[in-house]
Backbone bond lengths (Angstrom), bond angles and torsions (degrees), N, CA, C in turn:
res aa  C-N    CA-C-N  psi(-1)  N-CA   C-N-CA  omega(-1)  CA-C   N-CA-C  phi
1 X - - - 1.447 - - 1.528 109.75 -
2 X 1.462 103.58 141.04 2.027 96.85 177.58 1.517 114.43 -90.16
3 X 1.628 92.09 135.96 1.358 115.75 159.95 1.385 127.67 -102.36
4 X 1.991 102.61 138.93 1.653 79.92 -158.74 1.425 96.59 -87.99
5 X 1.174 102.10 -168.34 1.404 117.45 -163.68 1.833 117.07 -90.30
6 X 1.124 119.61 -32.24 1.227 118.06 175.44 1.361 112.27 -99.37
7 X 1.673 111.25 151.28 1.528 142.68 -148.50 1.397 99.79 -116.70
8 X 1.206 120.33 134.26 1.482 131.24 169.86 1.541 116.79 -114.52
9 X 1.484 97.47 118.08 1.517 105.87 159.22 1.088 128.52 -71.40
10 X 1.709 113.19 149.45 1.310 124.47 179.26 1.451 106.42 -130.82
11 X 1.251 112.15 129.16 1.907 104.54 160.83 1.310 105.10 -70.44
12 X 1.293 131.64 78.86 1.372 108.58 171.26 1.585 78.52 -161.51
13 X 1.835 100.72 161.38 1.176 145.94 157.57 1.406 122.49 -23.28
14 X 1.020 160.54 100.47 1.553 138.47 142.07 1.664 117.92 -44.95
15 X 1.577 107.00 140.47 1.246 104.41 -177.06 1.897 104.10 -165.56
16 X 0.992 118.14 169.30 1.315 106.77 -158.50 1.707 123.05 -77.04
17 X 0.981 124.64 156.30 1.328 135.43 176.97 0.879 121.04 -32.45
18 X 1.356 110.88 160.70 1.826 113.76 167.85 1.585 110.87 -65.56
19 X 1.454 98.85 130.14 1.240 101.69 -176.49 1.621 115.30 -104.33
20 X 1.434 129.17 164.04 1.236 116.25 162.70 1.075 149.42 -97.58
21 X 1.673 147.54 -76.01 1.083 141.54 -176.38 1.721 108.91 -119.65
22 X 1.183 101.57 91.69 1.671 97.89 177.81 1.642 124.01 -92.87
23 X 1.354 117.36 -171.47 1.925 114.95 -175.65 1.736 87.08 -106.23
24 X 1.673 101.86 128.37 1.434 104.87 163.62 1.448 99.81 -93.29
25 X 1.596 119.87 -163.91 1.629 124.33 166.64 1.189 116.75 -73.74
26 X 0.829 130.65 14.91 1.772 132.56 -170.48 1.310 113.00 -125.92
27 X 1.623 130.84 134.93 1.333 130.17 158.57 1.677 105.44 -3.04
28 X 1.029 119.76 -68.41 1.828 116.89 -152.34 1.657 102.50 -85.74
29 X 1.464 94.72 124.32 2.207 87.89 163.86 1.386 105.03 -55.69
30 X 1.593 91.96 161.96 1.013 121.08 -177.04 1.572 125.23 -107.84
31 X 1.291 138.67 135.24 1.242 110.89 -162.80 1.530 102.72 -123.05
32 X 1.059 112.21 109.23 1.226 142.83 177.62 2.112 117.67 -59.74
33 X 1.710 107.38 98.84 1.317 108.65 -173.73 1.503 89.08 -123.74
34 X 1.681 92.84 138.05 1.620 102.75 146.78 1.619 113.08 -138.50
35 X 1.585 97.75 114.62 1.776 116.75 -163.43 1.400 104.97 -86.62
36 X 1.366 113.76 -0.42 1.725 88.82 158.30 1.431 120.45 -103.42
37 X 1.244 113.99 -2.19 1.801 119.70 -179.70 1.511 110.26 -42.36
38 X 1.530 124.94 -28.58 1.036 119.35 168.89 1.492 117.93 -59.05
39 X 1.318 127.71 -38.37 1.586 119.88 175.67 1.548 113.00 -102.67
40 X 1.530 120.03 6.98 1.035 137.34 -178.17 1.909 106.06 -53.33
41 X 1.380 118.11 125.67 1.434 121.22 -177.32 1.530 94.53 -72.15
42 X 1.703 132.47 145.96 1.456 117.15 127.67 2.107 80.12 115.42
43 X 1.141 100.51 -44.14 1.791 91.58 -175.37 1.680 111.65 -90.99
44 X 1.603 94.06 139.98 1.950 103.97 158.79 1.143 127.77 -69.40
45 X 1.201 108.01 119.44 1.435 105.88 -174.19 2.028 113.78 -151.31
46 X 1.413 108.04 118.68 0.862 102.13 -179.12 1.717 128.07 -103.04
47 X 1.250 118.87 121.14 1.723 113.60 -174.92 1.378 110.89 -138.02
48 X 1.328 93.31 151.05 1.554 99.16 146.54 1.109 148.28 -76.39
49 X 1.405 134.58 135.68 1.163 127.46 -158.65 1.366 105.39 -130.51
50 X 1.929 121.02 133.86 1.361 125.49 -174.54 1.991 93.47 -114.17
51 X 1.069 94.68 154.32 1.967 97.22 -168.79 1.919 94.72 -125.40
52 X 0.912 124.46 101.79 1.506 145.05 171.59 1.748 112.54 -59.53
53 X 1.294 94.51 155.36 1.241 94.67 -175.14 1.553 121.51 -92.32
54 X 1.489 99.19 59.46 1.734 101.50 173.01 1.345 116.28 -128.50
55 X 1.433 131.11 -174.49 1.189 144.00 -154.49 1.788 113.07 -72.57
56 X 0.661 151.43 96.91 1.815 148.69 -121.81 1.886 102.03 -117.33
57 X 1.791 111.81 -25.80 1.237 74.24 165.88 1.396 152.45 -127.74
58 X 1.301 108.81 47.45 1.731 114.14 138.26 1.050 135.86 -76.47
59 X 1.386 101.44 -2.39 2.041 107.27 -171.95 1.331 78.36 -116.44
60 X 1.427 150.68 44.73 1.292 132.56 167.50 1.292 102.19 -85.08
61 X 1.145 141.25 -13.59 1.374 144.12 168.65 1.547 111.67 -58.86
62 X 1.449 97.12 -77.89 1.461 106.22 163.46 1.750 112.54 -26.99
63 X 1.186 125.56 -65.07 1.333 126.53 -137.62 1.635 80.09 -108.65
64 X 1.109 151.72 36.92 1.454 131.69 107.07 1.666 120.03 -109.92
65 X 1.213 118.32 21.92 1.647 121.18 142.86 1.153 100.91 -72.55
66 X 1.688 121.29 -79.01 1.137 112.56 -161.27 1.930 128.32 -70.56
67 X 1.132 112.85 -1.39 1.410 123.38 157.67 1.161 109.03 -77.97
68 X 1.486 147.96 -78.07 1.026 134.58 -172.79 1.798 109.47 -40.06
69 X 1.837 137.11 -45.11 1.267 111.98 175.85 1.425 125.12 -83.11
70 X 1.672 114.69 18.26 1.033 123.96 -176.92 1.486 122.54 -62.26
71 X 1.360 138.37 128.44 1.741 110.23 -162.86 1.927 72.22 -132.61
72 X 0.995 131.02 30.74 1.723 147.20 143.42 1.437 127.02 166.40
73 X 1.383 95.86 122.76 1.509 123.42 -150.03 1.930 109.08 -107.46
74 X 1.480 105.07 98.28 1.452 87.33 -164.93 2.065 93.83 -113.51
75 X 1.498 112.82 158.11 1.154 122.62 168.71 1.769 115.04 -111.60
76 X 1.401 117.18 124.11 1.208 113.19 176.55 2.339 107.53 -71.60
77 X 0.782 136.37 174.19 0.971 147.50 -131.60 1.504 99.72 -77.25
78 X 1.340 139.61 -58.97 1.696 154.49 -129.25 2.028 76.82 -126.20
79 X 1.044 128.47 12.29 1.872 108.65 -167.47 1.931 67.25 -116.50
80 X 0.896 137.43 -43.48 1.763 120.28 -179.53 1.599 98.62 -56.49
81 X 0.923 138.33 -4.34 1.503 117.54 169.00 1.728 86.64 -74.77
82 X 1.555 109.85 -90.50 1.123 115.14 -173.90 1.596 128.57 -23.55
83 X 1.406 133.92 -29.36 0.968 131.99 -163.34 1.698 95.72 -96.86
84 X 1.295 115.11 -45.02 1.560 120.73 173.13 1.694 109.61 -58.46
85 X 1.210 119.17 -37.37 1.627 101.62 169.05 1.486 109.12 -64.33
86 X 1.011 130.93 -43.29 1.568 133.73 -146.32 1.735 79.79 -71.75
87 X 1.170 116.53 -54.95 1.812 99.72 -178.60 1.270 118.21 -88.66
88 X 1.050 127.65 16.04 1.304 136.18 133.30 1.415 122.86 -51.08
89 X 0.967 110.81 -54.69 1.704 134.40 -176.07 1.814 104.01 -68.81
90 X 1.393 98.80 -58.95 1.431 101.80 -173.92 1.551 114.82 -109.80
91 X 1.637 113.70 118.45 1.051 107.69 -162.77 1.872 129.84 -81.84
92 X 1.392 89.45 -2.98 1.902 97.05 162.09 1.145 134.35 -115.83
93 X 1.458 92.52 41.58 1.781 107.86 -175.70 1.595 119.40 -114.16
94 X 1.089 129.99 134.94 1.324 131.01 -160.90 2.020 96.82 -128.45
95 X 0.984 126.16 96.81 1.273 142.78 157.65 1.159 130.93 -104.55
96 X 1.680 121.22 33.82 1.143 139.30 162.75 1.996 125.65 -66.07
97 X 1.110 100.80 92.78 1.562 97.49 -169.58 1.597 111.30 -53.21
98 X 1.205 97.32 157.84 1.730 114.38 160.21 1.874 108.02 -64.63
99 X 1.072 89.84 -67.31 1.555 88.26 -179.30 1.784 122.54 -118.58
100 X 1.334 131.20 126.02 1.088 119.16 172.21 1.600 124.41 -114.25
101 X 1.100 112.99 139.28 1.813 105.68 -152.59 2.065 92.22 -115.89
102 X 1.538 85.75 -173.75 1.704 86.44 151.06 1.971 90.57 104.17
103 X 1.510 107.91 154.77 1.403 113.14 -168.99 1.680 96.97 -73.65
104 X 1.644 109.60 -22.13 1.557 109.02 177.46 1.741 113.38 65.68
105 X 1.241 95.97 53.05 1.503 137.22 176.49 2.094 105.35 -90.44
106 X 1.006 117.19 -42.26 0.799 132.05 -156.71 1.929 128.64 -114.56
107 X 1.604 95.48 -40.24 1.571 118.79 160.92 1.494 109.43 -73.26
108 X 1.816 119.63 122.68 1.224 129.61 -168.77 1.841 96.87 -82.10
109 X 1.591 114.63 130.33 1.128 130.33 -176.11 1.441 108.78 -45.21
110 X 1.349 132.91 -37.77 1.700 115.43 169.89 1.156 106.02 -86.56
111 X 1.078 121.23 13.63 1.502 111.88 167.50 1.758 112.44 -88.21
112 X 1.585 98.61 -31.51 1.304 110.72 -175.22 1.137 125.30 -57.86
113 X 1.939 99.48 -44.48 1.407 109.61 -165.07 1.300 104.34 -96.08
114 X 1.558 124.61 -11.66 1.386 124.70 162.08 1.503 115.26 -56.76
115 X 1.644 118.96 -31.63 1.643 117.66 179.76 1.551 99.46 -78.49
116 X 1.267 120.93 -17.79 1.718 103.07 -174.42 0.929 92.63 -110.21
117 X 1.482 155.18 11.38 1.181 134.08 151.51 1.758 121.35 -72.39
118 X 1.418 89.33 -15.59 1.609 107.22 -170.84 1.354 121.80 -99.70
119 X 1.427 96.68 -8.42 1.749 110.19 167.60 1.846 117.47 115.38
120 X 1.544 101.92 4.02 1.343 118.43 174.52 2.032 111.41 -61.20
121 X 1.091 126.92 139.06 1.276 125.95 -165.74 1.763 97.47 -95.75
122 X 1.068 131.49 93.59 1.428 122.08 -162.05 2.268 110.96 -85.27
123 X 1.006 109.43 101.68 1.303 113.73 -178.06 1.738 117.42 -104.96
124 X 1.249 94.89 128.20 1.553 98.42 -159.59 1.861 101.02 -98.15
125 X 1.158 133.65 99.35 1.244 126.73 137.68 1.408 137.41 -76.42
126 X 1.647 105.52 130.12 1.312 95.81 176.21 1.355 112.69 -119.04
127 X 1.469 128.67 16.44 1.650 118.83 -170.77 1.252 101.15 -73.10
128 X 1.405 123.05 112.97 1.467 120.59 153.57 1.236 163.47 -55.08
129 X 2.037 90.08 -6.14 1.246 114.52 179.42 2.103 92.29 -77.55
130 X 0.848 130.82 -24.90 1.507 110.83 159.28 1.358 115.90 -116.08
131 X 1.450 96.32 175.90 1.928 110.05 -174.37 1.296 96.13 -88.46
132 X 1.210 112.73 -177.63 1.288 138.38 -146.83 1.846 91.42 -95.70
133 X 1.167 102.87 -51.51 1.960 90.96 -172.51 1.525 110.30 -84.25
134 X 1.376 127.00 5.71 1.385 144.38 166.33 1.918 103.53 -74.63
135 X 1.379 110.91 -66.88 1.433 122.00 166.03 1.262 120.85 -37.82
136 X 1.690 113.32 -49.53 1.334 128.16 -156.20 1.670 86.52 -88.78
137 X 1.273 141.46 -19.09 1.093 115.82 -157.48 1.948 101.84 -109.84
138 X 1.163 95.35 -13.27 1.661 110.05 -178.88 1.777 108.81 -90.71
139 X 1.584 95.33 -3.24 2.025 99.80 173.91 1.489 84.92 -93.03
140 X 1.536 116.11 -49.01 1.597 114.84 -166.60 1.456 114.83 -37.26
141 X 1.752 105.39 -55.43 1.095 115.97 -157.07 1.716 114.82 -81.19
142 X 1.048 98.09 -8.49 1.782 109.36 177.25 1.901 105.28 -98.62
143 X 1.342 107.55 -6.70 0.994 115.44 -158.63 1.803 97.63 -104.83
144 X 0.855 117.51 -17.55 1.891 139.10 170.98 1.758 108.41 -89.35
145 X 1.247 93.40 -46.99 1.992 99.65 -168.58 1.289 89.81 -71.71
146 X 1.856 144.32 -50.41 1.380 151.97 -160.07 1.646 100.04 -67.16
147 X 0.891 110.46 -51.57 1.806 125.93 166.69 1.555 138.95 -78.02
148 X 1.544 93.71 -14.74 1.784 109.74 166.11 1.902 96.33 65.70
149 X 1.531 111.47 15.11 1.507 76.29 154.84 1.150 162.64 -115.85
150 X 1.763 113.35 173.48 1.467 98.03 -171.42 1.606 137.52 -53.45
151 X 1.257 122.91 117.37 1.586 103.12 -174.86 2.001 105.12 -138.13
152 X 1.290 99.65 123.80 1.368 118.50 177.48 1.527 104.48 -56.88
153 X 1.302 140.85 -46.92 1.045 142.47 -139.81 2.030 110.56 170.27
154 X 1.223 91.36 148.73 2.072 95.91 -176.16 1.741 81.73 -110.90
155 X 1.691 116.75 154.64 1.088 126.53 166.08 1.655 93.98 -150.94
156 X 1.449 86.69 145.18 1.341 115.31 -162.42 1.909 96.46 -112.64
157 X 1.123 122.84 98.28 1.527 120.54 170.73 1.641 112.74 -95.29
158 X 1.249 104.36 146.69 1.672 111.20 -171.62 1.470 103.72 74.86
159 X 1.441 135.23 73.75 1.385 127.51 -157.61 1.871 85.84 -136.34
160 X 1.435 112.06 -17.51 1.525 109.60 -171.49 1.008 101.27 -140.51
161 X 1.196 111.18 146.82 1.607 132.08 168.84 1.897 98.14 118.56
162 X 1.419 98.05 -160.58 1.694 113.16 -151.59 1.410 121.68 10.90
163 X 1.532 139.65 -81.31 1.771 130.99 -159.98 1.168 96.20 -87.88
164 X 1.095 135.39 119.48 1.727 140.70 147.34 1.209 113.85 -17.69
165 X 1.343 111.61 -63.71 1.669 125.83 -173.54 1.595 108.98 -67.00
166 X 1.210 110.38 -36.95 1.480 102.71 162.25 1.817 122.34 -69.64
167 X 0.949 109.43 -34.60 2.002 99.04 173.44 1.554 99.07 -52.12
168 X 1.646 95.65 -51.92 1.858 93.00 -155.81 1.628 94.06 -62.31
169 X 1.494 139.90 -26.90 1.444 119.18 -156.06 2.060 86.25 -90.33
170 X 1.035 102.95 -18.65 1.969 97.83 179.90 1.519 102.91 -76.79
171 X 1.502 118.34 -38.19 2.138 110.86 153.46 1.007 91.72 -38.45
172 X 1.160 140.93 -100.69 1.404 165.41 -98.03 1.222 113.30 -67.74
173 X 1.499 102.62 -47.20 1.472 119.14 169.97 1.808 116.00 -73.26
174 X 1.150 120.15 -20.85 1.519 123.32 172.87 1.739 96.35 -63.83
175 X 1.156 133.25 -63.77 1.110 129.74 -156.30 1.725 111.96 -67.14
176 X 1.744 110.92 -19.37 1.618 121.60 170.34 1.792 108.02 -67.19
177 X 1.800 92.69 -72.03 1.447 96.92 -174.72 1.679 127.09 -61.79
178 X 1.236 111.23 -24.93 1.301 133.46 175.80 1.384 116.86 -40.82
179 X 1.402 113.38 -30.53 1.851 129.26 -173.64 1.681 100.77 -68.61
180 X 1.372 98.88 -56.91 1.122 127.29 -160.92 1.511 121.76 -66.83
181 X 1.263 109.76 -57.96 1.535 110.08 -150.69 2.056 97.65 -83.89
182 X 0.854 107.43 -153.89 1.918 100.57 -158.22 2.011 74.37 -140.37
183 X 1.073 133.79 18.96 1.992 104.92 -179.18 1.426 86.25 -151.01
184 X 1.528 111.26 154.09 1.580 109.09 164.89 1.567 109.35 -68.25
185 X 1.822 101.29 166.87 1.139 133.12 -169.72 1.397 100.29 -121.22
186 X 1.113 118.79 103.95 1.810 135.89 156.70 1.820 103.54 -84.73
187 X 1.590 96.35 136.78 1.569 105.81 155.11 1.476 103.89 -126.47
188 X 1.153 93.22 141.40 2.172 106.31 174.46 1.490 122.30 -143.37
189 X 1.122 92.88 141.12 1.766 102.06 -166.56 1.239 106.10 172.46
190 X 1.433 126.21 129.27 1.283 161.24 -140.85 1.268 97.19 6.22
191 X 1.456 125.75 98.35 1.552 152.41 -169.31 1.453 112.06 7.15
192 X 1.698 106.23 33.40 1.698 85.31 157.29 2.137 93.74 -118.43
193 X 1.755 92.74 -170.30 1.318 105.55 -172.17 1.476 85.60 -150.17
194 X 1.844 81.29 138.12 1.892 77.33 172.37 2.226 87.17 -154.01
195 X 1.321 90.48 -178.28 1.372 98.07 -152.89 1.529 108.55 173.61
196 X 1.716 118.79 122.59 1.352 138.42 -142.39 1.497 80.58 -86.72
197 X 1.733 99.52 160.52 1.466 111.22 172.94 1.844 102.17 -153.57
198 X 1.474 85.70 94.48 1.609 89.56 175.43 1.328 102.17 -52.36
199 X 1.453 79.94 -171.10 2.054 94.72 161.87 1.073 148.68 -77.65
200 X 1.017 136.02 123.74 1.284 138.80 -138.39 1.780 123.17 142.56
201 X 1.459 112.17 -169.44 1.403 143.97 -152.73 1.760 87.44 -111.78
202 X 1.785 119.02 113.62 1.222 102.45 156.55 1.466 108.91 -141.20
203 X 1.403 108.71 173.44 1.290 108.38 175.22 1.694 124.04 -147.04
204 X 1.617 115.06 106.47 1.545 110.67 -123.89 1.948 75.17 -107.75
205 X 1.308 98.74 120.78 1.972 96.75 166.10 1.483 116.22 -84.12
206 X 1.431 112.85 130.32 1.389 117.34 -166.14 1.645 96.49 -125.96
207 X 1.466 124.92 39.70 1.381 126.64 173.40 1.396 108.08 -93.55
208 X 1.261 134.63 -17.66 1.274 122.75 179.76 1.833 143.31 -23.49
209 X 1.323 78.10 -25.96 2.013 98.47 -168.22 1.581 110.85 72.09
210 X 1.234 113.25 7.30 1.669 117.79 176.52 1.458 105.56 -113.55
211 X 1.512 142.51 8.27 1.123 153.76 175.02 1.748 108.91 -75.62
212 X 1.460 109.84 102.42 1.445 101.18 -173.50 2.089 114.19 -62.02
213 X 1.264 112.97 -38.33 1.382 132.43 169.43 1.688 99.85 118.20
214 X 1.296 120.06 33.38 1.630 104.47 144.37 1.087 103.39 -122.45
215 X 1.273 104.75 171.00 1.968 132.27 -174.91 0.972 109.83 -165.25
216 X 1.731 124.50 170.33 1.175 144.42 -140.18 1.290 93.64 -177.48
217 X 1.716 105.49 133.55 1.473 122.30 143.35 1.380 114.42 -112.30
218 X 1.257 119.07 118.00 1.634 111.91 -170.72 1.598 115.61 -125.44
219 X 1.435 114.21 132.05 1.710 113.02 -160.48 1.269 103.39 -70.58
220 X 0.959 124.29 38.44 1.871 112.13 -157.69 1.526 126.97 -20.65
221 X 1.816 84.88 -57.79 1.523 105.22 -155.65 1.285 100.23 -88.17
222 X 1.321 138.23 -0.03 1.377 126.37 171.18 1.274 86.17 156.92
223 X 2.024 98.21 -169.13 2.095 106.11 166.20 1.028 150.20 -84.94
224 X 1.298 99.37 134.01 1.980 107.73 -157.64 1.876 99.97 -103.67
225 X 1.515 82.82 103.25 2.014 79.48 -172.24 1.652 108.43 -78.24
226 X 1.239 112.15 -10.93 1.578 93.45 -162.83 1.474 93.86 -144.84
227 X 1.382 133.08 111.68 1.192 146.80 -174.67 1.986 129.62 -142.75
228 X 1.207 92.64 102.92 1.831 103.29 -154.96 1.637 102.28 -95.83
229 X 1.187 137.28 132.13 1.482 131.35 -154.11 1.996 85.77 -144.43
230 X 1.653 103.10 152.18 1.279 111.95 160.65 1.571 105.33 -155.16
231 X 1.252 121.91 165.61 1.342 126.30 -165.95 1.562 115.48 63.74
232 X 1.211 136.39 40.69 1.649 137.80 167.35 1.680 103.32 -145.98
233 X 1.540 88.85 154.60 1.491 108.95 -172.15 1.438 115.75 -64.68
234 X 1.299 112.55 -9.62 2.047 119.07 179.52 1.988 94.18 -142.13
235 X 0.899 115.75 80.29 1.468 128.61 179.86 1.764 97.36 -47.96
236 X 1.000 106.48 162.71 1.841 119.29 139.51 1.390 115.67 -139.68
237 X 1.936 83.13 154.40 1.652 90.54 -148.22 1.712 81.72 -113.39
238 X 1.343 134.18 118.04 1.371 126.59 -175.46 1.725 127.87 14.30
239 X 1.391 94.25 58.29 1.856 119.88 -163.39 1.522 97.58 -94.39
240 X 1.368 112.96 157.20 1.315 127.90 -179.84 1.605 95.30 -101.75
241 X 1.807 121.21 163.88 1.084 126.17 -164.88 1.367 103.40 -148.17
242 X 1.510 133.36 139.44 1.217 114.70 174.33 1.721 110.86 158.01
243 X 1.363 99.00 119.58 1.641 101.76 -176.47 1.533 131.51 -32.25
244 X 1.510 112.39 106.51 1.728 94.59 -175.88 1.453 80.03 108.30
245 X 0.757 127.11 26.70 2.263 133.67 158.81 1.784 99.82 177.20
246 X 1.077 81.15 -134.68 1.929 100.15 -157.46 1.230 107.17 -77.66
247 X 1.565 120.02 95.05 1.200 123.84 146.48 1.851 134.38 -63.22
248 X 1.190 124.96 166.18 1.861 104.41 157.64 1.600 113.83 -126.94
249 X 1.639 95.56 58.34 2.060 82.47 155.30 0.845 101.32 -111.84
250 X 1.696 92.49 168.69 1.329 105.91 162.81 1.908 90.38 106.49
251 X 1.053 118.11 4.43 1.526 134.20 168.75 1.351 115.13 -72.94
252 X 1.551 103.03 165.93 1.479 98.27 171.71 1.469 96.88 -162.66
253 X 1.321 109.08 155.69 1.378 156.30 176.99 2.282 92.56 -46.36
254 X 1.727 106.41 132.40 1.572 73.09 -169.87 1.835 92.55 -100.35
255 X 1.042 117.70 156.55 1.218 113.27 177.33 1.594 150.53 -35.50
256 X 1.327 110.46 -23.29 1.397 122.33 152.80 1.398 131.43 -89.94
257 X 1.595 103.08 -11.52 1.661 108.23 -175.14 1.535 124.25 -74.85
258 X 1.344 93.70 134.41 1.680 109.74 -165.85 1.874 92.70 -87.15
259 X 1.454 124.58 -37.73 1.085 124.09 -165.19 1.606 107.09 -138.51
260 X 1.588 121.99 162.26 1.166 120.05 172.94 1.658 99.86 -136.42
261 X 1.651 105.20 130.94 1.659 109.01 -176.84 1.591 114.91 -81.58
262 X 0.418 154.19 163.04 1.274 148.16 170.68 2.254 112.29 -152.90
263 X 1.141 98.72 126.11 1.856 110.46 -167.85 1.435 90.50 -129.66
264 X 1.625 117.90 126.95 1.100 114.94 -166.30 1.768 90.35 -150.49
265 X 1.463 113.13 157.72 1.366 117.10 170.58 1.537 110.04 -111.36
266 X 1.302 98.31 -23.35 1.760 89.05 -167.22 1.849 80.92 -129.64
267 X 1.807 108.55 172.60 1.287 108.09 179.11 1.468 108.89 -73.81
268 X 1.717 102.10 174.57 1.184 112.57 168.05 1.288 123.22 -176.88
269 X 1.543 131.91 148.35 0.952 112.36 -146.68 1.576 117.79 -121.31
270 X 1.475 115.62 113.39 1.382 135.60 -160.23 1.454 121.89 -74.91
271 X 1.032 133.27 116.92 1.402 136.17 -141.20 1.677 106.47 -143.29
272 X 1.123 117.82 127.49 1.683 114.60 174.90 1.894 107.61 -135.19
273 X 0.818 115.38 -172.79 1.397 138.93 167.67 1.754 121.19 -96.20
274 X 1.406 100.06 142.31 1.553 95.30 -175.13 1.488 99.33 -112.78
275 X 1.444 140.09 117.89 1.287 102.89 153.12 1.541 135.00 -81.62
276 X 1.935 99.93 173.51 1.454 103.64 -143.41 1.496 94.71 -74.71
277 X 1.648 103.16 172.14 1.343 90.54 -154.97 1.828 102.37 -132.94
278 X 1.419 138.63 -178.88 1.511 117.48 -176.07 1.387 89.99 -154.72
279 X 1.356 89.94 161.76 1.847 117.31 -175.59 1.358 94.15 -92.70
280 X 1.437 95.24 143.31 1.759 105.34 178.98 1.778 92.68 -89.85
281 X 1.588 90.03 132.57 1.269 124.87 154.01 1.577 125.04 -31.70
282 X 1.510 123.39 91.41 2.000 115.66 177.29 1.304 90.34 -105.76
């Protein structure tokens, strides 16, 4: 699979991987996420990576970290425009996906046949009863279990910004695939990261040195009566949650915290800041 060629610096730390399911103090495990390990300098980490159909270059940073640890790299349909300019533009860059999905409504036909000439696997969905990164992510995930491989985590780049109705239907899809698949689900796009948190015991590491210091707990999917928080600058203390009362953005990360707990009954959806990030200098 291609890796591109240029390296991104980070002022930040190396520190260990995403980890998985550890014992908190309480009857219930705890499940232990750290959502920036994917752009994390210095750690192994292997994922999948889905490439969205938005504008790619300010996240070009982003999207050659997470390509290079990509060990399968898929594009939903209209993100092969975007990914074919960027190597257009730059002439030692290889952003040819493993797999490209989508009814292909939207991806311009030499663009198409330029990805399968280049070794892109071109898969055509057309059920309309789902979107395109819903489809693309249910080929992914059959597409890892069929092949046994290892994957730390799926990240979703280009997940925010332009149609409204499209972020909320890319939520939408966290709360489908979320049942299902066995690794967390990151979405990223214009330097935030966010990522569903059923119910349960968690414990989210925010040591990276890539943590801008806001966050969000957000009820999305409906009401969250009982919600217990540690490590943030406006805690909750077994608080109810829910549109039309007490939301928590607009939070932040408190300055010494290595981790944030989070005890939740109903889902919700956890959201931070990325800071911006730069290409090392050749």
């Amino acid at each position: 699979m291609a890796t591109a060629e240029e390296d991104v610096f980070y002022s930040a730390t190396a520190s260990a991987n995403e980890s998985t399911d550890t014992e908190g103090d309480g009857p219930e495990p705890r499940k232990r996420l750290r959502p920036l390990s994917c752009l994390e300098p210095g750690v192994k980490i292997s994922l999948a990576l889905i490439v969205l159909n938005q504008p790619l270059q300010h996240q070009y940073p982003h999207l050659i970290q997470l390509w290079n640890r990509g060990v399968i790299r898929a594009a939903t349909d209209g993100a092969s425009n975007h990914l074919h300019e960027i190597m257009m533009n730059k002439s030692n860059s290889n952003f040819v996906p493993d797999l490209l999905t989508g009814d292909f409504d939207s991806a311009k036909p030499e663009v198409l046949q330029f990805m399968k000439e280049k070794g892109a696997k071109l898969v055509e969905t057309l059920d309309q009863n789902f979107t395109d990164f819903t489809k693309c992510l249910q080929i992914v995930d059959r597409t890892i279990e069929h092949n046994k491989l290892h994957v730390d985590c799926l990240v979703a780049l280009g997940a925010f910004g332009g149609r409204f109705d499209h972020m909320m239907s890319i939520i939408n899809t966290l709360f489908d695939i979320t049942k299902t698949v066995k690794y967390p689900v990151y979405l990223i796009g214009d330097d935030n990261i966010a990522c569903l948190l059923r119910p349960g015991n968690y414990a989210i590491e925010v040591d990276t040195g890539l943590e801008e210091g806001w966050c969000s707990l957000i009820p999305i999917g409906g009401k969250c009566k009982h919600i217990t928080t540690t490590g943030l600058k406006y805690n909750l203390e077994n608080q109810g949650m829910q549109f039309g009362a007490l939301i928590s953005t607009s939070n932040y990360l408190k300055d010494d915290a290595k981790e944030v707990t989070v005890t939740t009954d109903s889902p919700v959806l956890w959201a931070m800041g990325i800071k911006r990030l730069k290409l090392k200098e050749k």
